[in-house]
C-alpha positions in Angstrom: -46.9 23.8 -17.9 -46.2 21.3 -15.7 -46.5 21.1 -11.3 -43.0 21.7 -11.4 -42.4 24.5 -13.5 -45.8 26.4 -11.5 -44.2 26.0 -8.5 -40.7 26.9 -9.3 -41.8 30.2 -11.2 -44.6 31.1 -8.1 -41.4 30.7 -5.7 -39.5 32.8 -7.6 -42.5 35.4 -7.5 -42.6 35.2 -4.0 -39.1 35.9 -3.8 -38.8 38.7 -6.0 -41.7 40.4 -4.3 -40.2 39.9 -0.6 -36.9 41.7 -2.0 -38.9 44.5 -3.2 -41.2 44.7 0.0 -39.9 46.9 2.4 -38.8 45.3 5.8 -39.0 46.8 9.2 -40.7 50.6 8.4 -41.4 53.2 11.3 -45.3 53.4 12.7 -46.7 55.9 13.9 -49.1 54.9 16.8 -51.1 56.6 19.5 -51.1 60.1 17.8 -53.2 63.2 19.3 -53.1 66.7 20.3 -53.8 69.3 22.4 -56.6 71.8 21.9 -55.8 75.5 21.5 -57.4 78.9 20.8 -56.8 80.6 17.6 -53.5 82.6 17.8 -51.5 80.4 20.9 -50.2 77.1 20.9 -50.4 73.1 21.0 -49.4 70.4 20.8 -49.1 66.8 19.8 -47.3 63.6 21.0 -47.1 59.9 19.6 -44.9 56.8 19.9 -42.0 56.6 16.8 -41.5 52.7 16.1 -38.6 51.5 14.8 -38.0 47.9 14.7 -35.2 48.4 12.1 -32.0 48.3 13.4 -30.9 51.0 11.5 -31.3 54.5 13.4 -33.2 56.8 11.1 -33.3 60.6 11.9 -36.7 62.7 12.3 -35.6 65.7 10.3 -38.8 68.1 10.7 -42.5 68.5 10.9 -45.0 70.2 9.1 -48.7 71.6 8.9 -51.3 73.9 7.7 -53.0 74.8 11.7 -50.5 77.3 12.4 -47.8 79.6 11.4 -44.9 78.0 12.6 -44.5 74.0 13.4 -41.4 72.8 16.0 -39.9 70.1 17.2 -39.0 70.8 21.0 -37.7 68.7 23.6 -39.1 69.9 27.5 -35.9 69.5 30.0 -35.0 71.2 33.3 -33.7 74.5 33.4 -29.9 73.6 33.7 -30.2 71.0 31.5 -31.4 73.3 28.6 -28.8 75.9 29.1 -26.4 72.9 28.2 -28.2 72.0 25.4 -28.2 75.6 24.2 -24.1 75.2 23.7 -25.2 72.1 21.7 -27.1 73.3 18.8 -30.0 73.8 20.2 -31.7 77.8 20.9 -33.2 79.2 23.8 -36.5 78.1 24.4 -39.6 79.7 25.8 -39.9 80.4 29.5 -41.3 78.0 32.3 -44.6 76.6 30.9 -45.3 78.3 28.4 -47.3 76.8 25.6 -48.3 74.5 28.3 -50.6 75.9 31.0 -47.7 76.5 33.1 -47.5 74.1 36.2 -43.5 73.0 34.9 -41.3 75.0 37.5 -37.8 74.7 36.1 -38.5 73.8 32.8 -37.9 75.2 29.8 -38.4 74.0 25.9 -35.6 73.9 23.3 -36.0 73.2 19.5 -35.0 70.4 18.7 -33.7 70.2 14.7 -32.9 66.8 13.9 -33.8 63.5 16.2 -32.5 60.6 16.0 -34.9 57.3 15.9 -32.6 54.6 17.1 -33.9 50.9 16.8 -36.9 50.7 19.1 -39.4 53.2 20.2 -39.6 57.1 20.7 -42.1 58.7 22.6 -43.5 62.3 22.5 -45.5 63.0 25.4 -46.6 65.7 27.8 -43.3 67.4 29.4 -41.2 65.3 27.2 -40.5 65.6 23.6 -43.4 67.4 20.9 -44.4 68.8 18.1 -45.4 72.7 19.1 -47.9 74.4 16.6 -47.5 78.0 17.3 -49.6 80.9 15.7 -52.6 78.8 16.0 -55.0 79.3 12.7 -58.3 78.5 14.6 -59.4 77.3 17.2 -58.5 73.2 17.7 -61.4 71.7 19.8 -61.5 68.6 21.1 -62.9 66.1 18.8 -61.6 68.1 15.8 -58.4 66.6 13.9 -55.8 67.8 11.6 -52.8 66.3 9.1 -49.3 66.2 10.2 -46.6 65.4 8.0 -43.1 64.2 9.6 -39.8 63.8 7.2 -37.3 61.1 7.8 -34.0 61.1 6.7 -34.3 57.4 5.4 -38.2 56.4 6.1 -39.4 59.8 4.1 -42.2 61.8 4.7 -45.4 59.8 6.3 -48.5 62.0 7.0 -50.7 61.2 10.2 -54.5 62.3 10.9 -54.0 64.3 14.1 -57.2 63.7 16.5 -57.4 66.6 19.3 -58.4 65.1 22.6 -58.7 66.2 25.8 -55.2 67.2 27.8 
């Protein structure tokens, strides 16, 4: 086999593997949660990435720490009641699940959320993923897996450290 022939086929290679090779996924960064006691709640927050510029759609959220896992969104008081006409249910009362200390604010479940190109960020009084029912006890310096399902990106499972609030 001759230079040219080597070359030709390894750019073709390279080519073929580049098609295959998935451009422009979502990460995950800056994952953590809150701790809890056995039987209430908490939390955890992250950054979504998306430098695609096609919007994907965070359909749900899953794990074994507690008997029910939710997407909710924390918004003032009036804002949530027009959300509620929106698809989106009453939430709990003024801080709870969150050490109180948010007057006029009140969580609503969230189903699906869009991930538009860019960056979404789940953080204290903002967006979450509330673990209600807690199984044990989360301490600080314990950690857990999460698993959150895309519409287009699938499901991609994150180790959850638990760090102080």
């Amino acid at each position: 086999m001759n230079k040219l022939t080597f070359s030709l086929m390894l750019v073709m290679v390279i080519l073929i593997l580049s098609a295959c090779t998935p451009t422009g996924g979502l990460t995950i960064i800056e994952v953590w949660a809150r701790p809890g006691m056995s039987g209430g709640t908490s939390a955890a927050y992250f950054i979504i990435d998306n430098p695609s510029s096609q919007t994907d759609t965070l359909l749900g959220a899953d794990a074994d720490i507690s008997e029910a896992v939710e997407i909710h969104m924390t918004v003032p008081v009036g804002e949530a009641e027009m959300n509620e006409g929106m698809g989106g249910e009453e939430g709990e009362g003024a801080g709870e699940g969150h050490g109180g200390g948010m007057q006029g604010m009140k969580m609503i479940p969230v189903e699906n959320l869009e991930v538009p190109k860019g960056s979404v960020e789940f953080k204290p009084g903002g967006l979450h993923v509330m673990f209600i029912g807690l199984n044990n006890d989360l301490k600080i310096g314990d950690s857990f897996t999460l698993t959150l399902t895309f519409e287009n990106a699938g499901a991609i499972t994150l180790n959850v450290p638990v760090k102080e609030f």
